[in-house]
PLY file of the C-alpha trace (Angstrom):
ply
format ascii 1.0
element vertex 118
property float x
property float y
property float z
element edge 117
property int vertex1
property int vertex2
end_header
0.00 0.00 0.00
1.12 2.82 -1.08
1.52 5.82 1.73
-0.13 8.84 1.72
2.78 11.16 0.79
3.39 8.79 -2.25
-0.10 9.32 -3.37
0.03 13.01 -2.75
2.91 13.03 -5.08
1.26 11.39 -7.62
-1.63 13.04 -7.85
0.01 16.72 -7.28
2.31 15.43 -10.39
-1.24 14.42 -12.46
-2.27 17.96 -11.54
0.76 19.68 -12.73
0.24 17.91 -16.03
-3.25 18.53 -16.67
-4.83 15.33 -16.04
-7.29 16.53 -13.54
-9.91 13.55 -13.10
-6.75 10.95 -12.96
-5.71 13.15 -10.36
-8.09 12.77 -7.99
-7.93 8.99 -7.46
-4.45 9.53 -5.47
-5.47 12.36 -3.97
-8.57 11.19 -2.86
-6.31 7.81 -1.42
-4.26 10.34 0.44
-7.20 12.37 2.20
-8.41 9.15 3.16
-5.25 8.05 5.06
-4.83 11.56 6.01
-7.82 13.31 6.41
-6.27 16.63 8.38
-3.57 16.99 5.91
-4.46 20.71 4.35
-2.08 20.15 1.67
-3.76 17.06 0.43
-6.79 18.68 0.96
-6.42 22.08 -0.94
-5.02 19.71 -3.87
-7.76 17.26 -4.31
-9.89 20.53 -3.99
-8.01 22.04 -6.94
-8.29 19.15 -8.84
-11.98 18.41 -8.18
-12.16 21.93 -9.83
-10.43 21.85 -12.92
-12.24 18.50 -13.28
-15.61 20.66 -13.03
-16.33 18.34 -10.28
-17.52 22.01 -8.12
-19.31 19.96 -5.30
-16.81 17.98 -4.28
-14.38 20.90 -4.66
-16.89 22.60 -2.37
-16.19 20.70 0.04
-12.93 20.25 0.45
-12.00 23.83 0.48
-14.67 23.79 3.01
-12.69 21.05 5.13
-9.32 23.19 4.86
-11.02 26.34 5.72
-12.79 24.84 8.75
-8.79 23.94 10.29
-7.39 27.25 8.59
-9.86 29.97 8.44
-7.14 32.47 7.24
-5.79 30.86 4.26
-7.01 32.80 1.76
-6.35 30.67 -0.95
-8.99 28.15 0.25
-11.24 31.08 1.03
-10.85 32.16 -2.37
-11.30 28.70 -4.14
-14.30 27.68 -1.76
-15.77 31.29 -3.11
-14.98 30.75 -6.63
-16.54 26.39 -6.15
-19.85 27.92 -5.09
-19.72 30.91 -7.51
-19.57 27.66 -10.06
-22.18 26.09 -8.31
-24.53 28.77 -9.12
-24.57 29.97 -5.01
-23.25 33.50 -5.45
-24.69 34.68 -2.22
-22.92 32.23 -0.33
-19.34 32.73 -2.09
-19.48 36.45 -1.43
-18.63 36.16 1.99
-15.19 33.87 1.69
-14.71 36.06 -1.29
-14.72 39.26 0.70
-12.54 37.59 3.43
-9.61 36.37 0.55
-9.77 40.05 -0.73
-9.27 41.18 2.80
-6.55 38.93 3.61
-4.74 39.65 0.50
-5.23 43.18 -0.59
-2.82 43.07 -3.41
-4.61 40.27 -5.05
-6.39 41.64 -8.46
-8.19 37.87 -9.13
-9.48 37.74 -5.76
-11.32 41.44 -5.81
-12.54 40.72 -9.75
-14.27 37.42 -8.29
-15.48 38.83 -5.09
-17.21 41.92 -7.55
-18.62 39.52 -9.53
-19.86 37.91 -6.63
-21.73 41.00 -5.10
-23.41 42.03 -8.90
-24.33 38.35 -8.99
0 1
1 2
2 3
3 4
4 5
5 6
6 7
7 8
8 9
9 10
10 11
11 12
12 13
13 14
14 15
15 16
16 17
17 18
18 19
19 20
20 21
21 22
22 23
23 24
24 25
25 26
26 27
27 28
28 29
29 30
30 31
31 32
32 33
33 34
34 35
35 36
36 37
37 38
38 39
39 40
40 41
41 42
42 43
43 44
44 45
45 46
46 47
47 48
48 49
49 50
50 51
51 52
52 53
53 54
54 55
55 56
56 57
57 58
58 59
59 60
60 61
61 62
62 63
63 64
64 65
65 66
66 67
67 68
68 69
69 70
70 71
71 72
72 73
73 74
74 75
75 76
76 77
77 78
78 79
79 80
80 81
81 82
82 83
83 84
84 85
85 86
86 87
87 88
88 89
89 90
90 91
91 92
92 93
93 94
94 95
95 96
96 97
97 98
98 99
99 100
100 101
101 102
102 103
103 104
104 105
105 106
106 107
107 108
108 109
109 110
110 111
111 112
112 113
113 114
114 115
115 116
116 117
């Protein structure tokens, strides 16, 4: 059995390439070996997204900003998984919060706008 760094590796190296739904079998291994692992976490999230997979992005984002409510990346992907999911008034809020955190960010204020004309 493969551990769950090993499968982290793997699927982080799927992600980098592109191959987004392959990419979430190892990941998904990982989380399950190593549920509190952000890292794994925030990567299975990512590639849940680029897999248009928003739900299950949804929540994981979700999971790492429950253990890490700073980290505005995940506040910012959560956001953008329920902008995708049609649930604007819900992403505005850990929209506003990544544009807080960082100010210098131009993506996150676009998506948080788009968020409040939504």
């Amino acid at each position: 059995m493969p551990s769950a760094y090993d499968l982290f590796q793997r699927g982080t190296a799927l992600l980098e390439a592109g191959d987004y739904h392959a990419a979430t079998v190892p990941l998904a291994q990982a989380r399950d070996l190593e549920p509190d692992k952000n890292s794994i976490r925030e990567a299975l999230g990512r590639a849940f997204f680029r897999a248009a997979r928003y739900e299950q992005a949804r929540r994981e984002f979700e999971a790492v900003v429950e253990r890490a409510p700073t980290d505005d990346y995940a506040l910012f992907c959560l956001g953008r998984s329920l902008q995708q999911l049609g649930r604007h008034a819900e992403a505005r809020r850990p929209l506003a919060l990544a544009a807080h955190l960082r100010p210098e960010r131009a993506d996150y204020r676009v998506y948080r706008r788009r968020s409040e004309a939504a």
